[in-house]
C-alpha positions, 0 to 999 in steps of 0.5 A: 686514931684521933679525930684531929690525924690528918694523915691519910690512912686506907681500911680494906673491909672484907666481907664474907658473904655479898652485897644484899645479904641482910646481916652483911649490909648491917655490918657494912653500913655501921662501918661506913657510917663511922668511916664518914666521920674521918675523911681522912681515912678510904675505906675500901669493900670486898665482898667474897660471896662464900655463902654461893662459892664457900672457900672454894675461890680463895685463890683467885679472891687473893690473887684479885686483891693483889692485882686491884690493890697494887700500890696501896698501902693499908694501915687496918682490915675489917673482917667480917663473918667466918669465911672472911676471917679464915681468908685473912689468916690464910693469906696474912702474910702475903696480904695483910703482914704486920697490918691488926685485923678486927673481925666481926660476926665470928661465932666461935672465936674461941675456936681461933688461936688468935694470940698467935696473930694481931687479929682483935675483934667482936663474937657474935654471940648466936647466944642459941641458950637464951634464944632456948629460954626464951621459948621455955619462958614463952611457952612454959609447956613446950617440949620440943623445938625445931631449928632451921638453918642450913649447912653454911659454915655458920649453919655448922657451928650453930648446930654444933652450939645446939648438940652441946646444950642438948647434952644438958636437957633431959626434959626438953629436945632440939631437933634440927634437919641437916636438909631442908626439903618439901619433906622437912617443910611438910613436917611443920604442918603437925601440930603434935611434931613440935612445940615451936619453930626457932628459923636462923637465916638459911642461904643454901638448900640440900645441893648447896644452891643459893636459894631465897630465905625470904621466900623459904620463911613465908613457906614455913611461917605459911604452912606452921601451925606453931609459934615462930621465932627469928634471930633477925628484926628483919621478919618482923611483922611477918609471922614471927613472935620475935626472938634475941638478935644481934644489931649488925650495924653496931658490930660495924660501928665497933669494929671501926672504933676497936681498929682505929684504936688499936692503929693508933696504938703502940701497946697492944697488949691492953686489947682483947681478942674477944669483945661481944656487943651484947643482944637485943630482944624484940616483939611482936606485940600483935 
C-alpha cells in the first residue's frame, strides 16, 4: 500500500497470548506504531490468551469475532505466535477467505504447509544453537547447561529444537525439566549439577496454571550459584549475563509492512513464506 491510498482499509491483528505479556506488547506496539502512520487504515486487537486456555477456546474465540465483526470487511490480519496462526488456518474459510495473512513470532514455520494458504510472515527464529555457542564461548570449560521453559506450545517446540541439536554434541549436555517445581528449583543450588542456566520465559507451572515469570526468574536467579542466561532484554540488569534475543517490536513493524505490501499487490508470487528479522546480542557488562 502506498502512503498517498487514501481508500479506507481494516487489519484485524490477532494475538496468541493476552495483553501485559512482554513479548506480546513488543509485537503489538511495533505494529501500532507503523499503523499510525497510515490514518487511513483501523487497526483492530484480539487477544486469545492461550498461554492461560491453550486452544481449548477456539470455538467461542471464532464465534466472537463473527459476532463483534459483523459487517466489517477486512482487507489483512496479522497473526501473532503459534496459537494465533494455528487459529487463522483453522477458521480461514469462515473468518479470513480469500484476505493474506502475515504471521510473526512462528518458531517452526517450516512446520507448516504454508503454499498451501495465502499466509507469508517472519520466523522467530529461538536460534537456541547460538544461544549453545554463546555459553561455550563464554565459558569455554562448560559441560552442561540447564534449560528453563514450560510445556506451553513454544515450550514444546524449544525443547524439540533442544533434542535435535543434543544428538549432535558428544562433549556437551542440555538437560531440561518437563516440570518445573521447588525440586527442579532446589536443584540449581549445586554448584557441581550445571555449568550455567540458559531460562526461556515460562508462563505455565506443572498443572498448566498461569504463574508469575518475573517472580519464577528472581527465585531461580536468587537461589543459582552459576551464570544465568535469557533470550529477553527484559531481565537486564537482574541477575542475568545476557543472551541472544528477538526485538519484538521490529517483528511488529515488519509484519505490517510485509501485508501492506502484499495488499497492494497483484503478483504474489515474488513473496516469501518464510522472512527472519535476524537476532540481537546483549550484555551485562556489571
Amino acid at each position: 500500500m502506498l502512503a498517498g491510498d487514501k481508500a479506507a482499509k481494516s487489519i484485524l491483528l490477532l494475538n496468541s497470548y493476552s495483553q501485559g505479556y512482554t513479548w506480546t506488547d513488543s509485537l503489538t506496539n511495533g505494529v501500532i506504531r507503523t499503523a499510525k502512520l497510515y490514518p487511513n487504515i483501523t487497526l483492530h486487537i484480539k487477544y486469545l490468551n492461550s498461554k492461560k486456555f491453550g486452544q481449548s477456546r477456539f470455538e467461542v474465540e471464532k464465534k466472537y469475532l463473527q459476532e463483534k465483526y459483523t459487517g466489517i470487511s477486512f482487507q489483512g490480519v496479522i497473526v501473532t505466535d503459534n496459537d494465533a496462526l494455528d487459529f487463522a488456518i483453522k477458521y480461514r474459510d469462515e473468518l479470513f477467505p480469500n484476505i493474506p495473512v502475515v504471521f510473526a513470532g512462528i518458531s517452526n514455520p517450516k512446520d507448516y504447509h504454508l503454499e498451501e494458504y495465502d499466509f507469508y510472515g517472519f520466523e522467530e527464529n529461538i536460534n537456541f544453537e547460538g544461544n549453545v555457542e554463546l555459553v561455550r564461548r563464554l565459558l569455554p570449560q562448560s559441560k552442561k547447561i540447564l534449560v528453563i521453559t514450560d510445556n506451553t506450545t513454544t515450550g514444546n517446540i524449544l525443547h524439540a529444537k533442544m533434542d535435535e541439536i543434543q544428538k549432535t554434541m558428544n562433549d556437551f549436555t542440555i538437560e531440561y525439566p518437563k516440570i518445573i517445581d521447588e525440586e527442579t528449583i532446589c536443584a540449581m543450588s549445586s554448584d557441581s549439577q550445571y555449568d550455567a542456566i540458559n531460562y526461556f520465559t515460562v508462563s505455565q507451572d506443572k498443572n498448566g496454571e498461569i504463574i508469575n515469570n518475573e517472580e519464577l526468574f528472581a527465585k531461580v536467579r536468587s537461589i543459582s550459584n552459576v551464570p544465568v542466561f535469557y533470550d529477553d532484554i527484559t531481565f537486564l540488569g537482574k541477575g542475568i549475563i545476557g543472551g541472544m534475543y528477538n526485538n519484538g517490536a521490529v517483528h511488529g513493524t515488519a509484519a505490517f509492512h510485509l501485508l501492506l505490501k502484499i495488499m497492494e499487490s497483484d503478483d504474489r508470487t515474488s513473496f516469501k513464506h518464510i522472512n527472519s528479522c535476524g537476532h540481537q546480542f546483549f550484555f551485562d557488562q556489571n
